[in-house]
C-alpha positions as CSV (number, residue, x, y, z in Angstrom):
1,X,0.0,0.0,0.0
2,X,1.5,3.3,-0.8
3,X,1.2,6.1,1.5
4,X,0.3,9.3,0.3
5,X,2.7,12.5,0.6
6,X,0.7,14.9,3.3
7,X,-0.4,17.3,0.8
8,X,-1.6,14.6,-1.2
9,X,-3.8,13.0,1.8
10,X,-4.9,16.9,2.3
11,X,-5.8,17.3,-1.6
12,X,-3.9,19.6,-2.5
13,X,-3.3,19.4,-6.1
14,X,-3.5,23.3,-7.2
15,X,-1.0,25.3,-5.2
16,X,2.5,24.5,-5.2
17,X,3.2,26.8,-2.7
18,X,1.0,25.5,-0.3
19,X,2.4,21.8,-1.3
20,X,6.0,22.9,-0.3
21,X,4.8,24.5,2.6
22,X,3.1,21.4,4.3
23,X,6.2,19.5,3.3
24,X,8.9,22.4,4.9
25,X,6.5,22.1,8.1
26,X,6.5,18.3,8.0
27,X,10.3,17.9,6.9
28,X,11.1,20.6,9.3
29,X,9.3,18.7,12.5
30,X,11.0,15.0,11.4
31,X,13.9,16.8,11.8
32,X,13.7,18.0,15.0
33,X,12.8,15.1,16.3
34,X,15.8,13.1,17.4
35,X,17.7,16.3,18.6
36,X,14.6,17.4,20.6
37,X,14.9,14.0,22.1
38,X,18.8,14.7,23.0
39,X,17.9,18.1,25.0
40,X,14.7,16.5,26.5
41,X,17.1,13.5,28.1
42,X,18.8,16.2,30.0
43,X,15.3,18.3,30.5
44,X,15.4,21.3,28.2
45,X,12.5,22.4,25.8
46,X,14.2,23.1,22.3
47,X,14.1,27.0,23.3
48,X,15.8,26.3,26.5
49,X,18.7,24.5,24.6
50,X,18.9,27.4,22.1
51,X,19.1,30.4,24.7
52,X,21.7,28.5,26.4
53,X,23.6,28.3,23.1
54,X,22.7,32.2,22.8
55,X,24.2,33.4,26.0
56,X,27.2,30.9,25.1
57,X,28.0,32.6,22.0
58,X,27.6,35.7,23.7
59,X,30.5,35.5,26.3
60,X,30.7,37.3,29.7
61,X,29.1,40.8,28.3
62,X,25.6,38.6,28.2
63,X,22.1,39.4,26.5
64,X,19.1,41.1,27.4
65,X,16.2,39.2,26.8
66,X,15.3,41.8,23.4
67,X,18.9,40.6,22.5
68,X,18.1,37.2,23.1
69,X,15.0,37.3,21.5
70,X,15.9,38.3,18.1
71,X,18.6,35.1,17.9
72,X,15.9,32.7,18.3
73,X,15.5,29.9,16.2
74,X,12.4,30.1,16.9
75,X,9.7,32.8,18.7
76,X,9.2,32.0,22.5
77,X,5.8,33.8,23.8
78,X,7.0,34.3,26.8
79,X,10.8,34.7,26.9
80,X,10.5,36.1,30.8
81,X,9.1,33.3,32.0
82,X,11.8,30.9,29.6
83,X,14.9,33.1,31.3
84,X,13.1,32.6,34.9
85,X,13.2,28.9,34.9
86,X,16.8,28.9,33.2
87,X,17.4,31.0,36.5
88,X,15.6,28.5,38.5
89,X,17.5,25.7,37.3
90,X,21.3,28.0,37.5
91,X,22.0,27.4,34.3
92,X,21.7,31.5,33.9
93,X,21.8,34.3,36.2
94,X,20.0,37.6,35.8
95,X,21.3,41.1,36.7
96,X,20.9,44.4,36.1
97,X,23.1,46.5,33.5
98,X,26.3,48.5,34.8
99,X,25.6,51.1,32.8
100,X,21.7,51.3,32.0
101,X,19.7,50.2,35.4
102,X,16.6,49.9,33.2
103,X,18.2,47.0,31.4
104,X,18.4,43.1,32.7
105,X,21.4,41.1,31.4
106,X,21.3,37.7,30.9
107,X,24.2,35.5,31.6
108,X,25.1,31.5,31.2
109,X,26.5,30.1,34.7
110,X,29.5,27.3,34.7
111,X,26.8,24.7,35.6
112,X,24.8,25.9,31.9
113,X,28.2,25.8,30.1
114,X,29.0,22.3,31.5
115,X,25.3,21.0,30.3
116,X,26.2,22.2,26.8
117,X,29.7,20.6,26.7
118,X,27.4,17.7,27.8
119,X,25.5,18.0,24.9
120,X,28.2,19.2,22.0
121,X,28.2,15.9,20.8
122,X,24.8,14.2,20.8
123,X,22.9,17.0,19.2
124,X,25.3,17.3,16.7
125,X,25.6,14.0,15.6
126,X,21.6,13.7,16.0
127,X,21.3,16.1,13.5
128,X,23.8,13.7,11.3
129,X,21.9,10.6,12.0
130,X,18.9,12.6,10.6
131,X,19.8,14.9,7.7
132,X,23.2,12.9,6.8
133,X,22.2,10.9,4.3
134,X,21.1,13.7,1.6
135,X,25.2,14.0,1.7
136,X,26.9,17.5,1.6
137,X,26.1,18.7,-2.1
138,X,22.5,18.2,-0.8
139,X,22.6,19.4,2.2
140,X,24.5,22.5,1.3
141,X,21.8,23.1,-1.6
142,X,19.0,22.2,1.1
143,X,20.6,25.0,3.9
144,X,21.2,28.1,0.8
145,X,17.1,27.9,0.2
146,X,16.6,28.0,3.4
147,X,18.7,30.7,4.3
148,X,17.2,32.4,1.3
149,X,13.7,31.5,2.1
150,X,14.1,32.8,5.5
151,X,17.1,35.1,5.8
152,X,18.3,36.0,9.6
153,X,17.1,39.6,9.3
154,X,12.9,38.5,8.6
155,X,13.1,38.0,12.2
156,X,13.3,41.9,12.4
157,X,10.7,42.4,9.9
158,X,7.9,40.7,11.7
């Protein structure tokens, strides 16, 4: 028995923008999957995982949560309540800007830098064990369109 493509099952015969769509979304959540499994094993929602990456990258000066906000893979509604259970957990700290009181600075502790090196190598090679076998010419196609569907600056735009 052959099993339809989703947009197939759906009916969707006249819109090849809405076929590619429903098969980004559906390509998009298969390949989450596995590394989503990784950062739940250590308990981190994917957005947990990727503002600890943030204030990684980010080094000692840290991140307000506008800052952090805008490098997000993807939105969080409610990025306060996100940094407060980081905080929670002390794998960040929060304080209060040197030089602009008004601001809150977000910081990675030692004990959210050592859960990363934890998990430097599983996610990665999740993400191998998933995409790896469209091979690099593939892939590297597969990552320009998406970069040029959805450049880093759209974020700004919406």
């Amino acid at each position: 028995m052959s099993v339809p493509t989703p947009a197939a099952a759906m009916a969707i015969r006249d819109s090849l923008e809405e076929e590619v769509l429903i098969a980004l979304v559906r390509a998009a959540w298969l390949a989450a999957e596995r590394s989503n499994a990784v950062t739940a094993a250590v308990g981190l929602s994917p957005s947990q995982y990727n503002v600890l990456r943030i204030l990684r990258a980010a080094g000692r000066e840290g991140l307000s949560c506008t800052e952090i906000g805008t490098r997000m893979v993807t939105r969080d509604s409610d990025l306060t309540r996100l940094m407060s259970g980081l905080a929670r957990a002390g794998l960040v700290v929060r304080g209060t800007d040197a030089t602009d009181r008004r601001r809150s600075t977000n910081r990675i502790t030692a004990e959210g830098r050592a859960l990363l090196r934890r998990l430097d190598r599983d996610v990665p090679e999740a993400a191998k064990q998933t995409l790896g076998h469209l091979g690099r010419a593939r892939l590297t196609a597969l990552r320009d369109l998406l970069v040029t569907f959805a450049p880093p600056q759209l974020s700004e735009l919406t």
